[in-house]
VOGU-3710 file (C-alpha; in Angstrom, 3 decimals, decimal comma):
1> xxxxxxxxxx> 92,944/169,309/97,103  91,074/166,472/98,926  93,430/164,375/101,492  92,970/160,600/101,044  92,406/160,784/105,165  88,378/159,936/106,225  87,300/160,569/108,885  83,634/160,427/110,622  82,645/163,468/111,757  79,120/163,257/113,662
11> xxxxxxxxxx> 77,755/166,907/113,422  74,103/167,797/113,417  73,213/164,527/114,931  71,150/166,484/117,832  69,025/167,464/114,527  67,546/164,170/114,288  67,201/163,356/117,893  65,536/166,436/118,763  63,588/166,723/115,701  60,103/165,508/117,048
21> xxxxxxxxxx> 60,257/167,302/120,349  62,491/170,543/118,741  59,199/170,555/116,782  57,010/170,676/119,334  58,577/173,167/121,730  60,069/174,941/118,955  59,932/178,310/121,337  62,421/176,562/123,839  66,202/176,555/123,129  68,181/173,810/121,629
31> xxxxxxxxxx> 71,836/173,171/122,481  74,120/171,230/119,688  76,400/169,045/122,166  79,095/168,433/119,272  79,288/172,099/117,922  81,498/174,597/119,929  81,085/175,080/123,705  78,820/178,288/123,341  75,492/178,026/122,981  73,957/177,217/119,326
41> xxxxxxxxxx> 70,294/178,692/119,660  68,455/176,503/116,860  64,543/177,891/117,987  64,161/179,807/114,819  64,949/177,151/112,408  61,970/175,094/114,650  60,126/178,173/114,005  60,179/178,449/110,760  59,778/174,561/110,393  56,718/175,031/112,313
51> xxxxxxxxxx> 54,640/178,235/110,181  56,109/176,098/107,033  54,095/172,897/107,817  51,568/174,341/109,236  51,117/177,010/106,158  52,528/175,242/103,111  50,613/174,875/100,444  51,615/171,347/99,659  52,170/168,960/103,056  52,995/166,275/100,632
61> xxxxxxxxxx> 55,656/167,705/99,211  57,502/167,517/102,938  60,554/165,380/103,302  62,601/165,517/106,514  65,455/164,467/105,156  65,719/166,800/102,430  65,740/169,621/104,747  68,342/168,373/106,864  70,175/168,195/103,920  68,885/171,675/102,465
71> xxxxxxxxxx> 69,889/173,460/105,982  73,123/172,209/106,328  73,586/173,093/102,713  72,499/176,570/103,649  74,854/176,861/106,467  77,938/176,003/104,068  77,144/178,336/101,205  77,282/181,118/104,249  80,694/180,350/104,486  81,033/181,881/100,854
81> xxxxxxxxxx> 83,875/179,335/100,136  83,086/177,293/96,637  85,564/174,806/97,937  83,644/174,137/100,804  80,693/172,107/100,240  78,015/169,539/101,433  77,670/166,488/99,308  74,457/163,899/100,088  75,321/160,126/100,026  74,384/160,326/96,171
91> xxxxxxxxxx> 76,950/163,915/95,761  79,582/161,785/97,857  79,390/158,768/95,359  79,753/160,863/92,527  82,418/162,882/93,873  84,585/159,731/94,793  84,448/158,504/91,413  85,455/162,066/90,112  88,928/161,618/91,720  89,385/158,098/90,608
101> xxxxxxxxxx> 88,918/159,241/86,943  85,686/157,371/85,912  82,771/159,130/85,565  80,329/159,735/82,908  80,247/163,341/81,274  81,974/165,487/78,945  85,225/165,494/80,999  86,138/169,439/82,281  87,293/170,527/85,465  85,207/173,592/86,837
111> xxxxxxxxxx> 85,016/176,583/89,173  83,696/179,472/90,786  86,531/182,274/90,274  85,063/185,782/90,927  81,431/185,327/91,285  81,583/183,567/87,294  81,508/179,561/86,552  84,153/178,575/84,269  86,472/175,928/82,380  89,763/175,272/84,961
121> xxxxxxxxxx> 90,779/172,813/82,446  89,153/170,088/79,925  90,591/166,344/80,550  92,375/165,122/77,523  90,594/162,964/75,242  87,306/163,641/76,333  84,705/165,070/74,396  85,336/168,565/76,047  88,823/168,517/74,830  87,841/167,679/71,536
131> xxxxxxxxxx> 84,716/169,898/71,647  87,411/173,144/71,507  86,731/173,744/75,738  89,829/175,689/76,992  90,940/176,960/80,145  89,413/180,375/81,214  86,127/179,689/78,893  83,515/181,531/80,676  79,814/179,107/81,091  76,568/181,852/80,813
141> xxxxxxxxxx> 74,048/179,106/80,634  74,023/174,974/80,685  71,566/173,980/78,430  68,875/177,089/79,252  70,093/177,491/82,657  72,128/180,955/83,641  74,847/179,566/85,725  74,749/182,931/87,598  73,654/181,807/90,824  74,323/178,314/90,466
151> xxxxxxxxxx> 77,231/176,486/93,040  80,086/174,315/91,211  77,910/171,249/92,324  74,452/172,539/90,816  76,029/173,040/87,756  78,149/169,485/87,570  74,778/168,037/88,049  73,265/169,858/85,199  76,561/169,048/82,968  76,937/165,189/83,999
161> xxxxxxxxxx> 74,442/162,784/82,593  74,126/159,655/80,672  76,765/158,563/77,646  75,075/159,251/74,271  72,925/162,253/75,486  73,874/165,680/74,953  74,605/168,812/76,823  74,865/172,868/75,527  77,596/175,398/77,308  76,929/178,696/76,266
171> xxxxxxxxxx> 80,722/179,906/75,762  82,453/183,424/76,109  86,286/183,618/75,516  88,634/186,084/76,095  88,961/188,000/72,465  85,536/186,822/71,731  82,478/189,509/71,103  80,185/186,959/71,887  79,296/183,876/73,258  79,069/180,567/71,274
181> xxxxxxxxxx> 77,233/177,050/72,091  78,732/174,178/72,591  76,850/170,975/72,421  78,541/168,121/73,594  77,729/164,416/74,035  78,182/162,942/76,795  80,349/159,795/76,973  81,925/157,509/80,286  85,361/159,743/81,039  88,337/157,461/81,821
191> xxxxxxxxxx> 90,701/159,780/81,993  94,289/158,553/81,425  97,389/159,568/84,114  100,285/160,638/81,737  101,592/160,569/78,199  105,362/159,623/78,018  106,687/160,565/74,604  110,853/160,334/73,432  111,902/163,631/71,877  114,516/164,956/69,590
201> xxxxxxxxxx> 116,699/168,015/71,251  117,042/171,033/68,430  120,631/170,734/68,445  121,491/167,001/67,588  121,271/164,957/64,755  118,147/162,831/65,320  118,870/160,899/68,963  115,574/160,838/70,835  117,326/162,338/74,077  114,819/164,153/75,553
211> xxxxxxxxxx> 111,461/162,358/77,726  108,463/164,935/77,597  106,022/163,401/80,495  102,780/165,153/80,228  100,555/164,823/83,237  96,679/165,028/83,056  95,361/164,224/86,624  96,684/163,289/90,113  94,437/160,689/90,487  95,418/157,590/92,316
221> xxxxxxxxxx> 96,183/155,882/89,437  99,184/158,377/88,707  101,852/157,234/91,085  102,188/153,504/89,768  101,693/154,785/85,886  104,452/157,457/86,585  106,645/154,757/87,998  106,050/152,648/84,633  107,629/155,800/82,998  109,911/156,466/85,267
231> xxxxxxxxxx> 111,599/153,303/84,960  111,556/153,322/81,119  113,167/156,878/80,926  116,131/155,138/83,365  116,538/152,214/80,653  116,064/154,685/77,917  119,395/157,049/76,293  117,378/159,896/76,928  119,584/162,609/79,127  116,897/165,642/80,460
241> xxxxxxxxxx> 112,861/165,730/80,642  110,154/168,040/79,519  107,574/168,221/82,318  103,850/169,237/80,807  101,311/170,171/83,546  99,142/172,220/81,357  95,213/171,311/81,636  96,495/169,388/84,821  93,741/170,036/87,295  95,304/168,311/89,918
251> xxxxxxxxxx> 94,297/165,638/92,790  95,763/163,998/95,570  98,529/165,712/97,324  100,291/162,659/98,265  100,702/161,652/94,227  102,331/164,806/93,895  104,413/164,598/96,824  105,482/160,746/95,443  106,133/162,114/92,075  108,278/164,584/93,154
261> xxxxxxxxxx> 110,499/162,075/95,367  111,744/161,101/92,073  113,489/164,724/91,230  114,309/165,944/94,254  116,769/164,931/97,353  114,732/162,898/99,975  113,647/165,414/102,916  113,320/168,157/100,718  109,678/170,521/101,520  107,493/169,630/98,757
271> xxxxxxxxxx> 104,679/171,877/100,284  103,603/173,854/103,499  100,138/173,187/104,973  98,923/176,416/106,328  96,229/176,637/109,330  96,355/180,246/109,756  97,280/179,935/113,048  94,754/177,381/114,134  97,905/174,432/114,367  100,835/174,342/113,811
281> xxxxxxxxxx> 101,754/174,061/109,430  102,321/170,860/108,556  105,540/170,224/106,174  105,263/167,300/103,117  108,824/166,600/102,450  109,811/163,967/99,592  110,231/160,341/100,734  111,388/158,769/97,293  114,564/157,823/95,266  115,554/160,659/93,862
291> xxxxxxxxxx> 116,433/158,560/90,632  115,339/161,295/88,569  117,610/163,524/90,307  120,366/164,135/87,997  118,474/164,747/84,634  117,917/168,474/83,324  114,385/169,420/82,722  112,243/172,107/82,348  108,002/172,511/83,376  105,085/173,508/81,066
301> xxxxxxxxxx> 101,983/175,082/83,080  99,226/177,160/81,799  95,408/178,684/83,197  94,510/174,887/83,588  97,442/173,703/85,811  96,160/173,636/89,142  96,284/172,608/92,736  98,746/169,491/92,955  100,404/170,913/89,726  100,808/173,756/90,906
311> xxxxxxxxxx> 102,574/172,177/93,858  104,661/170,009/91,930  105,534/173,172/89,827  107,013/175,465/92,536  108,336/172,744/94,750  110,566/171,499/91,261  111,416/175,180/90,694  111,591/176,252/94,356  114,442/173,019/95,520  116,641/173,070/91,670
321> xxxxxxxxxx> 116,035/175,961/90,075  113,539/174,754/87,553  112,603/176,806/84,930  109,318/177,089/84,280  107,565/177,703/80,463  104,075/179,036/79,841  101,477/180,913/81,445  100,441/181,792/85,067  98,891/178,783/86,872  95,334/178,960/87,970
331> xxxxxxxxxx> 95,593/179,776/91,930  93,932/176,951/93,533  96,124/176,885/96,825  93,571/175,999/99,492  93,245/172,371/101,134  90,406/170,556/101,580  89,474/167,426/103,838  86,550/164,740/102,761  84,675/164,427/106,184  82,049/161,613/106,088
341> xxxxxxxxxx> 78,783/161,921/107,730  76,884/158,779/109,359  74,700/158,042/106,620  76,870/158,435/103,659  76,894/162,196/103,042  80,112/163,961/103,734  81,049/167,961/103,910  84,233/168,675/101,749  85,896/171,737/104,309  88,880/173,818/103,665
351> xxxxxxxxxx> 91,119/173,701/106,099  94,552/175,093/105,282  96,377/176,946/102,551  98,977/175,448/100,523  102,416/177,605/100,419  105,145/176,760/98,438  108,754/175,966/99,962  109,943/179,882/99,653  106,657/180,203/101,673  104,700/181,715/98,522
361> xxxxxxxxxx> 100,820/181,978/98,488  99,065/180,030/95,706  95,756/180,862/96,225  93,993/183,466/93,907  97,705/184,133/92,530  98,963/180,970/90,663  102,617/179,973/90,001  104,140/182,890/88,001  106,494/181,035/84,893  109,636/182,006/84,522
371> xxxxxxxxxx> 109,555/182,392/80,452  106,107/183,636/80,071  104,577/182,045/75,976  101,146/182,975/74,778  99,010/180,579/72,714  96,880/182,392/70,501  93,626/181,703/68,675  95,626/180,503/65,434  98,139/178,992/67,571  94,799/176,484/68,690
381> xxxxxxxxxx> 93,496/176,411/65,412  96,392/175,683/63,479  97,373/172,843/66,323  100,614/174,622/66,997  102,488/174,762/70,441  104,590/177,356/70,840  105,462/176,535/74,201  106,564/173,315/73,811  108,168/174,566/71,293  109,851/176,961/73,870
391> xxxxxxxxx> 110,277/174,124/76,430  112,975/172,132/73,700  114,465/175,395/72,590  115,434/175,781/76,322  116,158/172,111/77,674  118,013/171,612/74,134  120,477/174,663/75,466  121,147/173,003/79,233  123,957/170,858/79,440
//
C-alpha cells in the first residue's frame, strides 16, 4: 500500500559531494551527515571503487551514476523486504503510472511470496485475464529467464514492453504436473475501477433487488466511479449488495477508507497503522455518509484480494458483522511510503503494518472468509462461479 503523501527525502547526498575526494582518500573515513547519528564508515565501498577502476577490464563501461544507483539498490535488497525497493527516475515513472491504471503490458499484479515470483491477481480485461493467468500461478521463467533470483521489479521489466509484442510465462499451478507457457501480447492496460451489475435474489419472482459491485483496483480513479454507483444503487429498488473483491489487488488506502464511509457509521476504525513501536499507530476512521448504511450485503474475496481489499474486507466484517464468501485473502498487510529522491528516483519503504479493527495481523495470513467456496479447474473452464453463486444464496436469505 503506497500513501498518496511525497515527501523529499535527501539521503546519500554526501555520495555525490564526496565522490571525487572519497575517491581519492578512499583509506580515510566518510561520515553520512543525514543517516543516523553513529558513524556510517563508507571507506570500503571507496575501496572497492578504487581496485574496480583501476583493474576493470573495460573503463568505458564506467558510469557514476549507475553505481549510485546499483549501491543503494544493494543496500535495499539487504533489507530482504520485496516491498521495499529503490526505483530510478525511469522505475519511479513507471511505477506512478502503475497506480493510476495506465500502463502498457499484459495487466497482472505480482509478488515475491516465499522466495517464488507469482500471479497476486490478473486485472480484468487484460490480456492476462483472458490469457487463463490466475491467482497463485507460479512464474519459472519470463521468456528464457528463471525468475529465481530475480526482484518483483527485474521481472516487471522483463514482462512490460511495447503493445503488439509478445511475452512467454512459464506457468505451474496448483494440481498441475507441469508447467505450461503462456505467450501473451502485450497491449496499453487501462484498467477499469468497478463493474456495477442489478441482480435477481433466488427467492423472488424476477425484481432486480440485489446490486453486485465488483471492484478491480483502488486506483484513484475508484472513489468518484464508486460514487457514480453509489448514487445509482440509492435511485435504484434494489434492497442489499453483493461486494466482489476477488482479483482486487488493491491501491490507495485512502480509496478504501472513502469507500467504506459509505457502509459504515462515520468515526468507525477502518484500519490500524502499526509502527512496531517506533510511533505511536495511527487510526483511519470513516469520514463519509454512511448512505449505504442500512442495506444488507455480503463480500466475495479470493488468493487475489489484497492489501486495500483486504482492508475494506475486515473493516466491513469487523464494524457489521459482514459475512464474508470465498477463499483466504492473499496477506499483503504491510504499508509502504513513496519517498522521492532529488533527481527523480524515489525508495518505496515499509513502514508500518496494517491491523484490522479487532487488531488482527494481515500480513503473511490474509482475511480468513467466513463461508469458505472452492473454484475448481472445471469450475474455470466451464465459466462457472460457485461463489457468487454462494454470495446470492446467502444475501437472498437476509432480511
Amino acid at each position: 500500500m503506497v500513501n498518496k503523501k511525497i515527501s523529499v527525502l535527501f539521503l546519500i547526498v554526501v555520495f555525490l559531494a564526496v565522490f571525487g575526494l572519497g575517491f581519492l582518500v578512499g583509506k580515510f573515513q566518510v561520515t553520512c551527515k543525514v543517516c543516523p547519528p553513529e558513524e556510517i564508515n563508507f571507506s570500503l565501498f571507496w575501496e572497492a571503487l578504487d581496485k574496480l577502476q583501476k583493474k576493470f577490464i573495460n573503463p568505458s563501461d564506467f558510469n557514476t551514476k549507475d553505481m549510485i544507483y546499483g549501491a543503494i539498490s544493494g543496500m535495499v535488497k539487504s533489507l530482504k523486504d520485496s516491498y521495499t525497493v529503490f526505483f530510478n527516475p525511469e522505475e519511479t515513472k513507471e511505477f506512478l503510472e502503475d497506480v493510476s491504471g495506465h500502463f502498457e503490458g499484459i495487466g497482472i499484479e505480482i509478488d515475491i511470496k516465499k522466495g517464488q515470483l507469482q500471479v497476486i491477481a490478473p486485472l480484468e480485461g487484460t490480456p492476462a485475464k483472458k490469457a487463463g493467468i490466475r491467482p497463485g500461478d507460479k512464474i519459472l521463467k519470463i521468456n528464457d529467464v528463471l525468475t529465481l533470483d530475480l526482484t518483483i521489479e527485474e521481472a516487471v521489466k522483463l514482462i512490460r514492453g511495447p503493445k503488439g509484442t509478445e511475452v512467454s510465462l512459464t506457468i505451474i499451478r496448483e494440481g498441475w504436473k507441469s508447467p505450461q507457457d503462456f505467450k501473451i501480447k502485450r497491449e496499453v492496460i487501462e484498467v477499469p475501477a468497478l463493474k456495477l451489475e442489478f441482480l435477481t435474489s433466488k427467492d423472488t419472482s424476477g425484481e432486480e433487488d440485489i446490486v453486485y459491485i465488483k471492484f478491480y483496483h483502488f486506483s484513484g480513479k475508484a472513489t468518484s466511479d464508486f460514487a457514480k454507483a453509489a448514487i445509482k444503487t440509492l435511485n435504484s429498488s434494489a434492497k442489499k449488495i453483493i461486494l466482489d473483491l476477488r482479483n482486487n489487488p488493491g491501491g490507495y488506502l485512502e480509496v478504501a477508507q472513502d469507500i467504506a464511509g459509505w457502509f459504515l457509521e462515520k468515526g468507525q476504525i477502518v484500519v490500524v497503522e502499526d509502527f512496531n513501536n517506533r510511533q505511536d499507530p495511527i487510526i483511519y476512521t470513516t469520514e463519509g455518509n454512511s448512505k449505504l448504511l442500512g442495506y444488507p450485503m455480503v463480500v466475495l474475496i479470493n488468493e487475489g484480494s489484497a492489501s486495500a481489499a483486504e482492508i475494506l474486507a475486515s473493516a466491513l466484517r469487523d464494524n457489521r458483522g459482514i459475512k464474508i464468501i470465498g477463499k483466504t485473502s492473499y496477506g499483503k498487510g504491510s504499508v509502504q511510503e513513496l519517498e522521492s529522491l532529488s533527481d527523480g528516483s524515489s525508495l518505496k519503504i515499509t513502514v508500518a503494518n496494517w491491523l484490522t479493527p479487532k487488531g488482527a495481523l494481515i500480513t503473511n495470513v490474509g482475511i480468513k472468509p467466513d463461508i469458505e467456496v472452492e473454484m475448481t479447474e472445471e469450475d474455470y473452464e466451464q465459466e462457472r462461479d460457485p461463489q457468487l453463486d454462494k454470495a446470492l444464496e446467502i444475501i437472498s436469505e437476509i432480511e
